[in-house]
KOLZA-859324 format. One line per 5 residues: number of its first residue (from 0); for each residue x, y, z of C-alpha. Coordinates in nm, 3 decimals. Layout:
<recs>
NUM	X,Y,Z  ...
</recs>
This chain:
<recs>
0	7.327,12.104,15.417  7.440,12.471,15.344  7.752,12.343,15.124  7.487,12.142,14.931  7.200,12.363,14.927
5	7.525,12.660,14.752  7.679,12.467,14.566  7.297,12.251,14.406  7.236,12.500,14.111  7.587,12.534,13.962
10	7.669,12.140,13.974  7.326,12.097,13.767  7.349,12.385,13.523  7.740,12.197,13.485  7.634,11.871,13.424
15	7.364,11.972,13.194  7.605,12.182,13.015  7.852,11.884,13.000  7.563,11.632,12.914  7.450,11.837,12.619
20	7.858,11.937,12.507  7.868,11.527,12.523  7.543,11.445,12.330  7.723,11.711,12.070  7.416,11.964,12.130
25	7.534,12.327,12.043  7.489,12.420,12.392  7.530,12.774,12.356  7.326,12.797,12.040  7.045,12.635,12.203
30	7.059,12.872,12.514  7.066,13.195,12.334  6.723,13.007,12.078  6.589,12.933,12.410  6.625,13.312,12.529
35	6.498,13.462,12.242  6.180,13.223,12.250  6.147,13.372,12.637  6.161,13.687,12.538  5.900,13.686,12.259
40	5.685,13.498,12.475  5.690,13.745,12.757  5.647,14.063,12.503  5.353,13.837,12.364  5.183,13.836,12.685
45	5.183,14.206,12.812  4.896,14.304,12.646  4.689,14.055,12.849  4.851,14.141,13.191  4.790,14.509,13.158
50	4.411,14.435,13.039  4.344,14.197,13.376  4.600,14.490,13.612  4.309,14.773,13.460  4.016,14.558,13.457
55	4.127,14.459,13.874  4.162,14.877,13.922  3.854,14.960,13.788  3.687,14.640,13.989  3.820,14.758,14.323
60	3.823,15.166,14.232  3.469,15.166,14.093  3.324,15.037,14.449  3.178,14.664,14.242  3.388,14.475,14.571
65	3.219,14.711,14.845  2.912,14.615,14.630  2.945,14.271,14.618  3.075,14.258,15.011  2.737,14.429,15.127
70	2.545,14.171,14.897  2.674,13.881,15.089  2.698,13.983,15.463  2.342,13.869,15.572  2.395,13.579,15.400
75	2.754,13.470,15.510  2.656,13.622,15.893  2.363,13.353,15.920  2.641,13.091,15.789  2.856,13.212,16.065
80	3.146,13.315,15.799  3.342,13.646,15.855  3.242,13.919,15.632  3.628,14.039,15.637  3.675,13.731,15.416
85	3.456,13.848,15.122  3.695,14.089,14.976  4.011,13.803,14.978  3.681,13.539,14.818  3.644,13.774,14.538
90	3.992,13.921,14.442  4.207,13.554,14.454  4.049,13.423,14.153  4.176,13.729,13.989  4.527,13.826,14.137
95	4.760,13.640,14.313  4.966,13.917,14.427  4.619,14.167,14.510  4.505,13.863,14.703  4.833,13.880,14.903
100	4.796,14.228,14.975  4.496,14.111,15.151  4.556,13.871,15.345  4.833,14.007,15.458  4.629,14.281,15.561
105	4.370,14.036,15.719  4.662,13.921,15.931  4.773,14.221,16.071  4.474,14.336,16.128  4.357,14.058,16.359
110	4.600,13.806,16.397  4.749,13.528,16.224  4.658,13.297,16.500  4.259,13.431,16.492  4.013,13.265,16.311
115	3.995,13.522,16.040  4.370,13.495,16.000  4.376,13.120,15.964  4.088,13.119,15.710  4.262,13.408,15.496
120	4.565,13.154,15.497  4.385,12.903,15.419  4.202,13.054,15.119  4.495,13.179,15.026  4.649,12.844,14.990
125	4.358,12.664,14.867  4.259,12.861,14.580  4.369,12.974,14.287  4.416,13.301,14.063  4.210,13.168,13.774
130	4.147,13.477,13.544  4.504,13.524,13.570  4.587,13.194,13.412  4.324,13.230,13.154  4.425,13.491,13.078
135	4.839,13.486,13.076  4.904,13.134,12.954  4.577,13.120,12.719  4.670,13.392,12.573  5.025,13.336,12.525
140	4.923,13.010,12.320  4.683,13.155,12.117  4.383,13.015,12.284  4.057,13.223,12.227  3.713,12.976,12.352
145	3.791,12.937,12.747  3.489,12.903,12.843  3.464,12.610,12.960  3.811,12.656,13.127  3.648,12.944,13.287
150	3.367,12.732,13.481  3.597,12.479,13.611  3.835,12.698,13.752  3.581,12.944,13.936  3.370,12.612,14.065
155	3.703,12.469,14.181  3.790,12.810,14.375  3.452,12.828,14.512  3.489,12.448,14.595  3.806,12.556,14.747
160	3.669,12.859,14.950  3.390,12.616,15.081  3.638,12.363,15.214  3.892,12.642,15.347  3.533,12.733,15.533
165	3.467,12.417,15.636  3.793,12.265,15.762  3.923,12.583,15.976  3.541,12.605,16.138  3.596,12.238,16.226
170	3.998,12.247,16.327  3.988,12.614,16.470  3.600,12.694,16.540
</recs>
């Protein structure tokens, strides 16, 4: 499985090299068009990822997610759901990588094998980082009205919290 597993990615970027050389595709040619296009799409993009990287520092630097995590703690306590969680609920729709940071932090803190652990995992897992892909690959298309994009994707990561809720109470409770 090793020998495969080495040797996977060279045999396919052969063959497809030798399946386009055979279908008398400039292989090259197409590689170097297909760079360039890369390129000029990730240039085209940085504007937006620097915009969300400043808007998530000012969110977490201005005190809004201490804010927000007070807000919710007498509501989530009667529900029985760890206030620790709040902060992880309200960054993963925005960063993937921030949202990391958290739960790995979650983890260390008390445990992967604790019920605050296993829901940060499981959050993590079951949720997405919608602003992000609003607002990498929408804008790298060109797309300006997302609103309705926007709705669907936070309902389905609240959906998504809700059921990481509901399943670990029930499995792990």
């Amino acid at each position: 499985m090793v020998n495969i597993s080495i040797w996977i990615i060279p045999l396919l970027i052969g063959f497809i090299l030798a399946y386009g050389t055979w279908k008398k595709v400039p292989t090259y040619e197409v590689f170097v068009e297909g760079g360039k296009e890369g390129l000029s799409i990730a240039i085209s993009i940085v504007p937006y990822l620097v915009g969300m990287m400043v808007a998530i520092s000012v969110f977490r630097a201005s005190g809004a997610m201490a804010f927000l995590s007070g807000l919710l703690k007498a509501p989530l306590d009667a529900l029985g759901v760890p206030t620790e969680i709040v902060p992880l609920a309200l960054i993963r729709p925005i960063s993937g990588t921030g949202a990391l940071a958290m739960t790995t932090d979650i983890i260390n803190t008390y445990g992967p094998d604790s019920f605050i652990g296993r829901l940060a995992s499981t959050m993590q897992g079951s949720t997405d980082t919608t602003l992000y892909i609003l607002t990498v690959y929408f804008g790298a298309v060109g797309i300006k009205k997302m609103g309705n994009a926007l709705k669907v994707g936070l309902l389905s990561d609240l959906v998504g919290m809700i059921a990481a809720i509901v399943f670990v109470t029930i499995v792990f409770g």
